[in-house]
C-alpha positions in Angstrom: 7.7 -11.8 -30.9 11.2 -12.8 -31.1 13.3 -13.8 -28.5 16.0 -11.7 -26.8 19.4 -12.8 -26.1 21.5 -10.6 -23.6 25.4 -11.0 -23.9 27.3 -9.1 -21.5 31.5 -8.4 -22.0 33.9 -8.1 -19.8 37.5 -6.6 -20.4 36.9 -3.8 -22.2 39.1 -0.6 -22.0 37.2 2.3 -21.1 36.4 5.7 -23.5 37.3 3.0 -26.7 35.0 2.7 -29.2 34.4 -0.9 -30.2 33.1 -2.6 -33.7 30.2 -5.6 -33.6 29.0 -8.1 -35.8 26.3 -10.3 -34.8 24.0 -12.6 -36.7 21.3 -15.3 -36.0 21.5 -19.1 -36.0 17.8 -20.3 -36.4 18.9 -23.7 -38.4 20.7 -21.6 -41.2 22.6 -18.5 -40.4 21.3 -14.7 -41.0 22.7 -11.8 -42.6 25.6 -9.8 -40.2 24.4 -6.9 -38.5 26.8 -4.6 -37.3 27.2 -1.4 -35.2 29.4 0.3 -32.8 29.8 0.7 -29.0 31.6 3.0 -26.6 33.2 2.3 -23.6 32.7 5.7 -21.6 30.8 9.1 -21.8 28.5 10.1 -24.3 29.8 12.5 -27.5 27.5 15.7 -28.2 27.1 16.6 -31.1 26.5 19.7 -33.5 25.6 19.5 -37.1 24.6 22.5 -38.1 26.4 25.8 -36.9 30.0 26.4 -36.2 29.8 29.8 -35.2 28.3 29.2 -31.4 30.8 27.8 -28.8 32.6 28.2 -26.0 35.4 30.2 -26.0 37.1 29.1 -22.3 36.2 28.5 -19.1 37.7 29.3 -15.9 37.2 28.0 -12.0 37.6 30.2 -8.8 37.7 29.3 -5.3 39.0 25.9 -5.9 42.2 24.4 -4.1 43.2 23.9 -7.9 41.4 25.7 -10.5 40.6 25.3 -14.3 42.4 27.8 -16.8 40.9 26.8 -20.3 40.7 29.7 -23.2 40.6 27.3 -26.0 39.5 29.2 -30.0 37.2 27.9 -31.9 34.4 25.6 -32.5 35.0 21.7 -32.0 31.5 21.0 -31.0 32.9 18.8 -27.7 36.1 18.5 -26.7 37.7 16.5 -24.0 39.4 18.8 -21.4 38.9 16.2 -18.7 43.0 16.1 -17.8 41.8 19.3 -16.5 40.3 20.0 -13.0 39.2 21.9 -10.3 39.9 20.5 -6.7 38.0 21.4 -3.7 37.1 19.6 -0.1 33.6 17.8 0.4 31.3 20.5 1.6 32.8 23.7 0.0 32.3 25.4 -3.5 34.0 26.8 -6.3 32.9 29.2 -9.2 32.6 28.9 -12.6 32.9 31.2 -15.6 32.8 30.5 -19.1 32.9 32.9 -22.4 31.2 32.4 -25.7 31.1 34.6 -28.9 28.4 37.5 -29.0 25.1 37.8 -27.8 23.4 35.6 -25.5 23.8 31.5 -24.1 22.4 29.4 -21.7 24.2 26.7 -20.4 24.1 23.8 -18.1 26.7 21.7 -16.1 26.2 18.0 -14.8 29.1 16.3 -12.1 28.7 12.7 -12.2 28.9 12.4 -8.7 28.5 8.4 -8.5 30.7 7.4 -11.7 28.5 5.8 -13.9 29.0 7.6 -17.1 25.9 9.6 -17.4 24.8 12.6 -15.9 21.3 11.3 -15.7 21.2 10.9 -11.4 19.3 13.1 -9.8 21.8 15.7 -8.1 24.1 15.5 -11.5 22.7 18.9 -13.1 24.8 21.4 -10.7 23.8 24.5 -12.6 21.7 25.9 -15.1 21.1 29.0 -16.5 18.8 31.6 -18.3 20.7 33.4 -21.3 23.7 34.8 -20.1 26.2 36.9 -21.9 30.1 37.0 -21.9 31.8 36.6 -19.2 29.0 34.3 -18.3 29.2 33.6 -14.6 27.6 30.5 -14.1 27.3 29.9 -10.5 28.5 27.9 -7.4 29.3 24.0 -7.9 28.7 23.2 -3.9 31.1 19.4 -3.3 28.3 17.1 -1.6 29.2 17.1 2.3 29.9 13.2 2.1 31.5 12.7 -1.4 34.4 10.0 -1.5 37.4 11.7 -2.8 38.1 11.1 -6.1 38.1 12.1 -10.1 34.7 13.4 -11.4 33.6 14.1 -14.8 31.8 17.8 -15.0 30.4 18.5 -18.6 29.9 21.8 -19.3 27.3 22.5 -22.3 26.2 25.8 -24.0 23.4 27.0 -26.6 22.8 29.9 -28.1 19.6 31.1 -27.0 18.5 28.6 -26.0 18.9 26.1 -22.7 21.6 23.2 -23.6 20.0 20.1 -22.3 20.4 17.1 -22.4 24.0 16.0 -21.4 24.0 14.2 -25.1 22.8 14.4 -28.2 22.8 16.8 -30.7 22.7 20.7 -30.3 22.5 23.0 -33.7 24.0 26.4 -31.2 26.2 25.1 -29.2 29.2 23.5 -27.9 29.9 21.3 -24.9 33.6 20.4 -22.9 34.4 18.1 -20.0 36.3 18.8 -17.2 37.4 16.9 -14.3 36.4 17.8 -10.6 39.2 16.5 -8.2 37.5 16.1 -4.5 40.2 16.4 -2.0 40.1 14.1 1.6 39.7 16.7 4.7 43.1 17.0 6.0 43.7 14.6 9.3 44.7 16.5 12.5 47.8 15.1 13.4 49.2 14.3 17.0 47.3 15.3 20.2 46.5 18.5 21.3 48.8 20.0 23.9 47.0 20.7 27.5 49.4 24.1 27.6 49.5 25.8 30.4 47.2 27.5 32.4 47.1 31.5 32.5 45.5 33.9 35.1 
């Protein structure tokens, strides 16, 4: 067994990609070993088929709604400067379009912020195959969610079912979107007692 030493950094910018090397000091120094981290969400992959995507995506129902008809494959792309904003408690829709022929997909909110879409309550929707328009479903805003900026990942696989959040897909495409919940409007003033009718 060999020992483990934790380091933990501080500082770092978030969605940035950052370069190591590390090496050993056991009374003469080792051989570099080197690698890469990233500050921020997961990147999907697909390295296989360009010809299965998503072709756009479109929210109802929302106080501000997405509008996305993006062409061609890019395997993931970050749309998150995009949202949908709705109150705690109420819904939007989603649709999204593909090529030919038949999809499933999934979407994951990540309700608490942690950059995954592991928690339990992150995997809003998922689908059997579906063809285009694909109406996905409902996303329901958790009654007591803090308002706020949300990442929503929206994945997609030809004939097959698109999990997990990450990874790598050989059908498939997956984009992120932001969801925008909005703080209940405050009643303002007092009401007024009015006057009485017969």
């Amino acid at each position: 067994n060999h020992p483990t030493t934790t380091l933990s950094v501080t500082g770092l910018a978030s969605n940035t990609t950052y370069y190591y090397r590390i090496r050993a000091n056991n009374g003469c120094w080792s051989t570099y070993t080197t690698g890469t981290a990233t500050t921020g969400y997961c990147v999907p992959t697909n390295t296989y088929s360009t010809s299965y995507y998503i072709s756009g995506v479109t929210t109802t129902g929302g106080i501000a709604n997405i509008s996305n008809t993006p062409t061609g494959f890019s395997a993931y792309t970050n749309y998150s400067a995009q949202f949908v904003s709705q109150l705690p408690g109420s819904n939007f829709s989603i649709t999204a379009t593909h090529p030919s022929s038949s999809y499933g997909y999934n979407v994951w909110v990540d309700w608490n912020n942690d950059l995954d879409f592991n928690d339990a309550g992150e995997n809003v929707l998922s689908t059997g195959y579906l063809t285009s328009p694909a109406a996905l479903g409902n996303i329901t805003i958790p009654t007591g969610q803090a308002p706020g900026n949300y990442r929503m990942r929206i994945r997609n696989a030809y004939l097959d079912n698109p999990a997990p959040s990450c990874g790598s897909h050989d059908y498939g495409e997956a984009e992120d979107y932001t969801v925008r919940v909005i703080a209940p409007p405050a009643c303002a003033g007092t009401p007024n007692a009015g006057t009485a009718f017969r």
